[in-house]
One Martini backbone bead per residue (centre of mass of N, CA, C, O) as a GRO file, in nm:
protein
  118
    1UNK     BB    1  10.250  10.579  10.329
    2UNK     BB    2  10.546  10.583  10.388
    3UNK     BB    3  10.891  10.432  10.420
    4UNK     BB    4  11.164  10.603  10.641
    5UNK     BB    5  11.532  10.604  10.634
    6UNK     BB    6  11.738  10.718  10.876
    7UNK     BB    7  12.093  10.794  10.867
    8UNK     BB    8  12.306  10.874  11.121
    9UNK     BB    9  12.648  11.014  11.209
   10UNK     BB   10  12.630  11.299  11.348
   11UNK     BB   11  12.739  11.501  11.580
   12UNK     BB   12  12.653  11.709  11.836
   13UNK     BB   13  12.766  12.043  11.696
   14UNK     BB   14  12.918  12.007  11.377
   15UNK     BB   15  12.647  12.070  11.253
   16UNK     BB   16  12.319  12.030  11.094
   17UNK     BB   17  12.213  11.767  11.093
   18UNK     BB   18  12.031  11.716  11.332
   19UNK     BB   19  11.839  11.956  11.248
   20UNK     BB   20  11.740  11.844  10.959
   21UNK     BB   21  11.620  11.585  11.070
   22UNK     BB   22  11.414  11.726  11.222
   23UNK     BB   23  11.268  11.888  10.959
   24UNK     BB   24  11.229  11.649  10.822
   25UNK     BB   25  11.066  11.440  11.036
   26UNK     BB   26  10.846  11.626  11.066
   27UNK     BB   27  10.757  11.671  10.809
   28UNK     BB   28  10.733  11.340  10.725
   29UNK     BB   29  10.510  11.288  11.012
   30UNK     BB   30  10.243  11.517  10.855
   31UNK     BB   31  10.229  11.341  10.613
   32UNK     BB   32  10.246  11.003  10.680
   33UNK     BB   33  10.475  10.890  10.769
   34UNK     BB   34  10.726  10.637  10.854
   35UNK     BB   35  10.973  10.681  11.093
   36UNK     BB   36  11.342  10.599  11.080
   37UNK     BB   37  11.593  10.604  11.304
   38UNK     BB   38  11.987  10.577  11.277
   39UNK     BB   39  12.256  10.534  11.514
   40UNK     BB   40  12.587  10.605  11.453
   41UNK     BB   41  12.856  10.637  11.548
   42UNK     BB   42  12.855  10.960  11.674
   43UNK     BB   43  12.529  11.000  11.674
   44UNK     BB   44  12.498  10.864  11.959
   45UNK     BB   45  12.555  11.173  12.101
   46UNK     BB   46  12.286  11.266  12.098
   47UNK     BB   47  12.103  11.061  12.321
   48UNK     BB   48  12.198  11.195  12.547
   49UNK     BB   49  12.000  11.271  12.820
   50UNK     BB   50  12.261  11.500  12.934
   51UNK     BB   51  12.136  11.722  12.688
   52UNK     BB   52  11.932  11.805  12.849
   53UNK     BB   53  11.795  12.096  12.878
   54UNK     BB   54  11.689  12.403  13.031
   55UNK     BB   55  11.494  12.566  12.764
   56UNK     BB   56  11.758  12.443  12.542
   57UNK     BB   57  11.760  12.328  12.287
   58UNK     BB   58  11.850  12.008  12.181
   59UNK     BB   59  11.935  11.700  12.007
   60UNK     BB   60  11.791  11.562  12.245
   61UNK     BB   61  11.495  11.725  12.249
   62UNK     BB   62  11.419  11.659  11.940
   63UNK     BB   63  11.428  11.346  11.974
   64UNK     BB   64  11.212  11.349  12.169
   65UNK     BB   65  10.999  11.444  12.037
   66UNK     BB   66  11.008  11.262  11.805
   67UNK     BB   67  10.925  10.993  11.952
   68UNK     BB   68  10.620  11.102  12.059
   69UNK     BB   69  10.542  11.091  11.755
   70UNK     BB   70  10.684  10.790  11.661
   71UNK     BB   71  10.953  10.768  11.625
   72UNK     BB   72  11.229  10.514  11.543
   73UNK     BB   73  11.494  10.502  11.787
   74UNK     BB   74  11.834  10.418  11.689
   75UNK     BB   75  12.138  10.227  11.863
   76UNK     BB   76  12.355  10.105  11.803
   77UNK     BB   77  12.578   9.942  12.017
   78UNK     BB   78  12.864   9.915  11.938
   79UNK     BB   79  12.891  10.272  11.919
   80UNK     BB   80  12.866  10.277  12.200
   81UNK     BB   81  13.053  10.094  12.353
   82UNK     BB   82  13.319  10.247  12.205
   83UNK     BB   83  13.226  10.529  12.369
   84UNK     BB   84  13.107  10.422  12.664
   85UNK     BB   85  12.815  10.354  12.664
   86UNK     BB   86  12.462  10.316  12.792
   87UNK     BB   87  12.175  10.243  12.634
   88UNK     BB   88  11.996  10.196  12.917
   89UNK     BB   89  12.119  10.485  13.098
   90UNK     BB   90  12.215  10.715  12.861
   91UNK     BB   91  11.954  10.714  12.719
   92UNK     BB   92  11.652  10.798  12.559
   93UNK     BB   93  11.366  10.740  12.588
   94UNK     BB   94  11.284  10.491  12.355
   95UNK     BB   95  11.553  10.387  12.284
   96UNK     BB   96  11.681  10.123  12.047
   97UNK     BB   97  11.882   9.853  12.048
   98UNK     BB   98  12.123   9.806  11.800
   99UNK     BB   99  12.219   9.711  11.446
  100UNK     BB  100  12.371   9.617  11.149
  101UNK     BB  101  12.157   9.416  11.071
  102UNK     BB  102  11.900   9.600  11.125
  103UNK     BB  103  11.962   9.784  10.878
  104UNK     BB  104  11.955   9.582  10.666
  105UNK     BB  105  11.637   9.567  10.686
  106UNK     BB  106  11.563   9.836  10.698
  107UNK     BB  107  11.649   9.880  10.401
  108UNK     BB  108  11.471   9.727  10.265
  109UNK     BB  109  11.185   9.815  10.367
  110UNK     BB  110  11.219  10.065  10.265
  111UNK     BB  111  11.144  10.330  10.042
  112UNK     BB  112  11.370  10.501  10.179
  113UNK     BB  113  11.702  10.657  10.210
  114UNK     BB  114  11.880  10.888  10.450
  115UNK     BB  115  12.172  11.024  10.466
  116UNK     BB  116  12.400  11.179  10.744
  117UNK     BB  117  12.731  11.309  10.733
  118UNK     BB  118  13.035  11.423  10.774
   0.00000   0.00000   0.00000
């Protein structure tokens, strides 16, 4: 199939976007798409290991999740370092340090862009 890139900016807990990009990008991997998420602005406070609680789904559990299925989730580096987070020990296992020059790279090559947004 395609390949589609989502883009997030929106941090987990303040809207639906985190929840939205999960059912969206999960529907997105069973019928055979490529799917690149990238996390920029407030988006990286999804990815942060300790959102993962015993029982309870939370943005940090769905994403790894989407992770497992194959999906490849980028994490801005400026808006992780400007949030104080560190990318190699407070992310999600398989979440990869990018940049926006990457950004503009997986947008040219992608076939479709979905932003979501505050």
């Amino acid at each position: 199939m395609g390949k589609l890139l989502i883009v997030l900016f929106s941090p987990p807990m303040q809207s639906q976007n985190t929840d939205t990009v999960f059912e969206f990008v999960k529907a997105a991997v069973e019928i055979g798409h490529e799917v690149t998420i990238f996390c920029d602005i407030d988006a990286v406070y999804n990815l942060v290991t300790k959102q993962i609680l015993p029982n309870e789904s939370t943005p940090a559990s769905k994403l790894t999740e989407l992770i497992k299925e194959g999906v490849h989730v980028l994490a801005c580096r400026e808006s992780a370092r400007l949030r104080g987070l560190d990318v190699k020990s407070e992310f999600l296992k398989g979440v990869v340090e990018s940049s926006l020059g990457k950004l503009a790279e997986l947008m040219e090559e992608a076939d479709r862009v979905v932003a979501f947004g505050p």
